[in-house]
C-alpha positions in Angstrom: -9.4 -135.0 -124.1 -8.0 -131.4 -125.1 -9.4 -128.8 -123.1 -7.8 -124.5 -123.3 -6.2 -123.6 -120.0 -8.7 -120.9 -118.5 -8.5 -119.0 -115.4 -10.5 -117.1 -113.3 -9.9 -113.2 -112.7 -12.4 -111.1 -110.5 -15.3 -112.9 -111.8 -14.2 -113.0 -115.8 -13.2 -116.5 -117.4 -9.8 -116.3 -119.5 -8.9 -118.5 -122.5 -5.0 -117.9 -121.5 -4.0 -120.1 -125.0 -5.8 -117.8 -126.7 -4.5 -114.3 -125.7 -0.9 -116.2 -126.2 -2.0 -116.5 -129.8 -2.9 -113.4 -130.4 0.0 -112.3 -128.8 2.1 -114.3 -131.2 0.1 -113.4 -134.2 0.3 -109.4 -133.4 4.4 -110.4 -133.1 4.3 -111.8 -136.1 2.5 -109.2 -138.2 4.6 -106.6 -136.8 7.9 -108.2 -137.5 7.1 -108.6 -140.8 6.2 -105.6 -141.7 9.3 -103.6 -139.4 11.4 -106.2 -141.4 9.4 -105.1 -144.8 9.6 -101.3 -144.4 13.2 -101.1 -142.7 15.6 -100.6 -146.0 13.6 -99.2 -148.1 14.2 -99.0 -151.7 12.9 -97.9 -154.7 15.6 -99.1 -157.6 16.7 -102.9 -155.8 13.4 -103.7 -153.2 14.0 -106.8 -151.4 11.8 -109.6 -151.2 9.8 -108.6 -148.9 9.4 -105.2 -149.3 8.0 -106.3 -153.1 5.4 -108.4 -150.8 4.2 -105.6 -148.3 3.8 -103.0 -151.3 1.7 -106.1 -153.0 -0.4 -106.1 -150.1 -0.6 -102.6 -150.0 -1.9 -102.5 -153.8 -4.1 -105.4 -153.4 -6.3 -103.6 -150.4 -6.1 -100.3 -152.0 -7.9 -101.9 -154.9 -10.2 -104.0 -152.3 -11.2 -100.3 -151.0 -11.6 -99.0 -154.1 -14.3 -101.4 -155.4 -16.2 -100.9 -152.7 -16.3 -96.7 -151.6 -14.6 -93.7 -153.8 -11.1 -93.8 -153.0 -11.1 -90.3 -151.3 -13.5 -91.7 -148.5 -11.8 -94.7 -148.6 -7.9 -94.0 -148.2 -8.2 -93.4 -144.6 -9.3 -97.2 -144.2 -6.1 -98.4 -145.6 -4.6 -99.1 -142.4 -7.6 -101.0 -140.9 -7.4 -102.9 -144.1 -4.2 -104.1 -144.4 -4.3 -104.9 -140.5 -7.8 -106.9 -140.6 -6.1 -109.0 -143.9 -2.5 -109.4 -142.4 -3.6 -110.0 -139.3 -6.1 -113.1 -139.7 -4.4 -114.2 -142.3 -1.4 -115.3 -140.4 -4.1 -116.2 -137.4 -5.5 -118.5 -139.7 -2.2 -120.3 -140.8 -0.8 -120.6 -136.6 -2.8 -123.9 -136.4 -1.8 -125.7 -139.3 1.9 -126.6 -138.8 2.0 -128.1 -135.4 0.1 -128.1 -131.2 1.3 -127.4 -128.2 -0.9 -130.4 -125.2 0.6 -130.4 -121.8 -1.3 -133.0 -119.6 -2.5 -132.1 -116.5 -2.8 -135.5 -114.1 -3.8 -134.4 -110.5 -6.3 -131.2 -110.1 -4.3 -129.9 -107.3 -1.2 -129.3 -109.8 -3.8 -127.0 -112.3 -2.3 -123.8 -111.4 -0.3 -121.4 -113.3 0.7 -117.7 -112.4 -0.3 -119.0 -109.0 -4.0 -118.9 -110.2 -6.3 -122.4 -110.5 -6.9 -123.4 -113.9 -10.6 -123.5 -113.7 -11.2 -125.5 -117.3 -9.2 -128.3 -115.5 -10.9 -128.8 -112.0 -14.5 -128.5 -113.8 -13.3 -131.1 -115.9 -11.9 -133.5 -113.4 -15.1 -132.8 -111.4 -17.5 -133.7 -114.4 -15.2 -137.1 -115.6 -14.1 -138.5 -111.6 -12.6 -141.1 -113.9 -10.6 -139.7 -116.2 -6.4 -139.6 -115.5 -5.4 -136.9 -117.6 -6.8 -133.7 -118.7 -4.5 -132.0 -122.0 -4.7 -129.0 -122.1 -4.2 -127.2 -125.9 -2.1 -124.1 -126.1 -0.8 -123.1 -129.5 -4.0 -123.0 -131.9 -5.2 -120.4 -134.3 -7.1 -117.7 -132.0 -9.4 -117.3 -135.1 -10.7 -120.9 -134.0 -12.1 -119.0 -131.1 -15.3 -117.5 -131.4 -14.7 -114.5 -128.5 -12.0 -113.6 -131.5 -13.9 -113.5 -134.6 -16.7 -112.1 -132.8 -14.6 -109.4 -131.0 -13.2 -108.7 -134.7 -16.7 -108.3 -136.0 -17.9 -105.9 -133.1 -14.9 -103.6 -134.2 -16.5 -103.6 -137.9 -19.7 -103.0 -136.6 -18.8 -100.1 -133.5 -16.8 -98.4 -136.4 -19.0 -98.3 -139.3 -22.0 -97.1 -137.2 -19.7 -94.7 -135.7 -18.5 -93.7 -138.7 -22.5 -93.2 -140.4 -23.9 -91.5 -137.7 -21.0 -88.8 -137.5 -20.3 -88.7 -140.9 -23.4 -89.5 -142.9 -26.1 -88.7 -140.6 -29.6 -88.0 -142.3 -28.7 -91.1 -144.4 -28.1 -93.1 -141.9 -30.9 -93.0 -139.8 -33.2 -92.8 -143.3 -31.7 -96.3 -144.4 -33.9 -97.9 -141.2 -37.2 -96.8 -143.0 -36.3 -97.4 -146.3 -38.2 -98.7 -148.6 -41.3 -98.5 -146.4 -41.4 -97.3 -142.5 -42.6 -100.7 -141.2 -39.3 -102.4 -142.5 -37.7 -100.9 -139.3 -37.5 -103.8 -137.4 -36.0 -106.2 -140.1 -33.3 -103.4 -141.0 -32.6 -103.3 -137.5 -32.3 -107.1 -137.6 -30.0 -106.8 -140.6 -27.7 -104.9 -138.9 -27.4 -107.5 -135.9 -27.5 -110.3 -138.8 -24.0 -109.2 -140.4 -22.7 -108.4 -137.0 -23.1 -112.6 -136.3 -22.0 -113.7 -139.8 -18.9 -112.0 -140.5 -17.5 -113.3 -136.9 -19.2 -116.8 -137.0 -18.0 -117.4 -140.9 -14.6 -117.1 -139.9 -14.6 -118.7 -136.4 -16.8 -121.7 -138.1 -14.1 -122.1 -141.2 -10.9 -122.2 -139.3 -12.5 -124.1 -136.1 -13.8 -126.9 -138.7 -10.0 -127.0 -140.3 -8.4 -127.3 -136.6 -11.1 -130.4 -135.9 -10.3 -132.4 -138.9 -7.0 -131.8 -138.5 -7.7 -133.1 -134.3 -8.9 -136.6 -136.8 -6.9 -137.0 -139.2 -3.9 -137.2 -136.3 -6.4 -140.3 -134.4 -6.3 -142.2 -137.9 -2.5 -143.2 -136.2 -3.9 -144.9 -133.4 -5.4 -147.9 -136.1 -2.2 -148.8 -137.6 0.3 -148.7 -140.7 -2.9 -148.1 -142.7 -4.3 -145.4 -140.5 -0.7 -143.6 -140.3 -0.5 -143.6 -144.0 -4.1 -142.1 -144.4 -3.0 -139.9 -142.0 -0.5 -138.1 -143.2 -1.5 -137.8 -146.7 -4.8 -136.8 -145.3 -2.6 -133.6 -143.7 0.0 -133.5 -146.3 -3.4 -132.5 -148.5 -5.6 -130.7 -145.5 -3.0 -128.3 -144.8 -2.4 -127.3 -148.4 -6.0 -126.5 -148.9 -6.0 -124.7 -145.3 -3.8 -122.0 -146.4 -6.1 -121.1 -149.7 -8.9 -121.4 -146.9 -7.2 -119.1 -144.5 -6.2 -116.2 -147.4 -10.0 -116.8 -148.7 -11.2 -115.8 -145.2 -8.8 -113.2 -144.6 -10.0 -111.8 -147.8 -13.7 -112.3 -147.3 -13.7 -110.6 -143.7 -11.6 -107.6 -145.2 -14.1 -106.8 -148.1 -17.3 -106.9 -145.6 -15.4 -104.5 -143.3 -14.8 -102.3 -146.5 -18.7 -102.7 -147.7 -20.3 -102.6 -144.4 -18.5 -99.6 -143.8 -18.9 -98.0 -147.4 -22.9 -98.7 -146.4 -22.8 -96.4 -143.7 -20.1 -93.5 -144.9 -22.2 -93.2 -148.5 -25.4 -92.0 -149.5 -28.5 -94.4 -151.3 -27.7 -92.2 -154.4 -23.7 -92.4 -154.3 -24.2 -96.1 -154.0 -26.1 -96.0 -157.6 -23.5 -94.2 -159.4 
C-alpha cells in the first residue's frame, strides 16, 4: 500500500512529499525562465527565449479577452506564474515515483521526527509487513494544493473589488433582486471549491490510473504488454490534460478577477 510520509509539528499534520514537490516545481519554473531571460536577444533569440516570450503573448492575450488590457497588465505576472507553474506541477507525476518501504514502525522517523502516516497505518493493518511510502508525485494531485491555489484567486480578487471597485462590488450581492443575497454569496464559495477541486480531481485521477496500469504487470506477458502501451498512450494524453488545466485554472483567475475589478456596465461593452 502507498501512503505520503507526514509528520507532526506543534499540532499541524505535514504532507513532507508534497512540499518537496512544490519545492521542485518552483526550481523548475525558475530555472527556466533565469535560463529563458539570461542572453537576451532581439535579432538571434534562442530556443527558449522564443518559448518564454510565447508564453508571454499567449497570457497577455488570455488577459485581454477577459478585462481591458490597462486593468489587466498588472496581472501578467500572476498569469504567467499560475500557467507555468501548474503546468509543470501537472507533468512531475507522469515520468516516473519515488516508494521507499517502511518495514518496522520504530524505523518511521525522519529529521528525527515520527512519521505519523506510518505508525497510524501499521496500527490500523497489525498484519501488514510493509508500508511504502510515495514521495515524488505531482503536488497538484493534492487537494491542500489546488485548494491553497484557489484561496489565492479568491483572497485577491475580493481584495482587489472591494479596494478597487467598491460600490460595485458590494451591489453585485443584491443583484438582480435583494433576496438573491444568499445564493450570490454561495456563488462566490461555489467557484472558490471548483477551480481547486477541478484541478486536484483531473491530475489525482491521471496519477490513479497510472498506480493501475503499472499492477497490469503483476498478471503476466499479457498484462506487461497492456501495460505499457496503456502508459505509452496515458502519458501522452496527460500532458494535453495537464496544459488544458493549466490553461483552464489561469483563465478563471483572469475572469473571477475581471468580475470583481469591472463594473456590470463595463462587462456589457
Amino acid at each position: 500500500m502507498h501512503t505520503s510520509p507526514i509528520i507532526e509539528l506543534g499540532g499541524i499534520k505535514f504532507d513532507l512529499s508534497t512540499i518537496l514537490m512544490l519545492i521542485v516545481t518552483s526550481v523548475i519554473v525558475f530555472v527556466i525562465a533565469k535560463l529563458a531571460t539570461r542572453n537576451l536577444s532581439v535579432e538571434n533569440p534562442g530556443k527558449l527565449q522564443n518559448f518564454m516570450e510565447w508564453t508571454v503573448e499567449f497570457v497577455q492575450n488570455l488577459i485581454s479577452s477577459t478585462m481591458d488590457w490597462k486593468k489587466g497588465k498588472h496581472f501578467l505576472s500572476l498569469g504567467l506564474t499560475f500557467i507555468m507553474f501548474i503546468f509543470v506541477g501537472n507533468l512531475l507525476g507522469l515520468p516516473f515515483g519515488i516508494v521507499t518501504g517502511v518495514h518496522d514502525p520504530e524505523h518511521a522517523h525522519i529529521f528525527g521526527k515520527e512519521i505519523v502516516s506510518v505508525t497510524e497505518e501499521f496500527a490500523k493493518h497489525p498484519d501488514v509487513e510493509e508500508v511504502e511510502l510515495a514521495w515524488w508525485k505531482s503536488p497538484t494531485a493534492d487537494a491542500s494544493v489546488t485548494m491553497g491555489l484557489a484561496f489565492i484567486v479568491f483572497f485577491l480578487s475580493h481584495f482587489l473589488g472591494m479596494t478597487r471597485n467598491t460600490k460595485s462590488y458590494f451591489k453585485h450581492y443584491f443583484q438582480p433582486y435583494w433576496f438573491f443575497f444568499p445564493i450570490n454569496v454561495i456563488e462566490q464559495f461555489a467557484k472558490l471549491l471548483t477551480q481547486g477541486m477541478r484541478l486536484f480531481g483531473n491530475i489525482f485521477a491521471g496519477e490513479v490510473l497510472i498506480s493501475v496500469l503499472l499492477k497490469l504487470t503483476a498478471i503476466g506477458a499479457g498484462g506487461y504488454i497492456a501495460s505499457v502501451l496503456g502508459l505509452i498512450v496515458w502519458q501522452g494524453f496527460s500532458i494535453f490534460v495537464g496544459a488544458i488545466q493549466a490553461f483552464v485554472f489561469t483563465i478563471l483567475t483572469m475572469v473571477y478577477i475581471s468580475q470583481m475589478i469591472e463594473s456590470h456596465d463595463e462587462h456589457e461593452h
